[in-house]
C-alpha positions in Angstrom: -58.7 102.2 -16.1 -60.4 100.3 -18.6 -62.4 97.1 -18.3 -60.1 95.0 -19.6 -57.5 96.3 -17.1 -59.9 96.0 -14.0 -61.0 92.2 -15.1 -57.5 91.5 -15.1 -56.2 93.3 -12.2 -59.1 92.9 -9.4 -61.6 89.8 -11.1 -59.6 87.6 -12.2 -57.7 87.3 -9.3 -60.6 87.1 -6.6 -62.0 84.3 -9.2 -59.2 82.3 -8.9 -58.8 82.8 -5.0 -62.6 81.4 -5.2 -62.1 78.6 -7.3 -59.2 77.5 -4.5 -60.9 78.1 -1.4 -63.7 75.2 -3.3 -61.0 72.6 -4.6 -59.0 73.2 -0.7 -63.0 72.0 1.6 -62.7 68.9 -1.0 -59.7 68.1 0.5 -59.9 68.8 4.0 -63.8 67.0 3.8 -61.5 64.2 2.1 -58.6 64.5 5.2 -61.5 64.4 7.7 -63.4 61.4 6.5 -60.0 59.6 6.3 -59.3 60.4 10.1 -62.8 59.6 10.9 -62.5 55.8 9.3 -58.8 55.7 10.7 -60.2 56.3 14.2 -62.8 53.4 13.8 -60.7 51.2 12.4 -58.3 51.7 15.7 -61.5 51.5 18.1 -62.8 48.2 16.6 -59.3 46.5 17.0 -58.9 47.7 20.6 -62.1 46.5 20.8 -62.1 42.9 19.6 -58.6 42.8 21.6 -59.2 44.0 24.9 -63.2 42.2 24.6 -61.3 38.9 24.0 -59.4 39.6 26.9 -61.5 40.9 29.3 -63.8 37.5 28.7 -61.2 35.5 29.5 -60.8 37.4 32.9 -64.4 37.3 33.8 -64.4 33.5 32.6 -61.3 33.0 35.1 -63.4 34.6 38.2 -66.3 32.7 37.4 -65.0 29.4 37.4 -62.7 30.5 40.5 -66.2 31.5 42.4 -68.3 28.1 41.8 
């Protein structure tokens, strides 16, 4: 075989394999900071709601114990 065969038939392949593996971690790094905002996003709503909540409870007990 001669070199232009073997750069053509065994590099250029494992370059381009390479060069996807690097663009495919942008993306999942991108996927996973997404998830990670989603999830606090989600837990700072559930917490306003059920913290609004739950002070009006505890306010209710008070006032029901003086």
């Amino acid at each position: 075989m001669d070199l232009v065969a073997i750069m053509k038939n065994v590099i250029a392949p494992w370059v381009k394999a390479r060069i996807n593996a690097k663009s495919e971690l942008g993306a999942s790094l991108v996927e996973y900071a997404l998830l990670v905002a989603l999830i606090a996003v989600v837990c700072i709503v559930g917490i306003t709601f059920l913290g609004t909540r739950a002070n009006d409870k505890f306010s209710n007990v008070g006032s029901q114990l003086s």
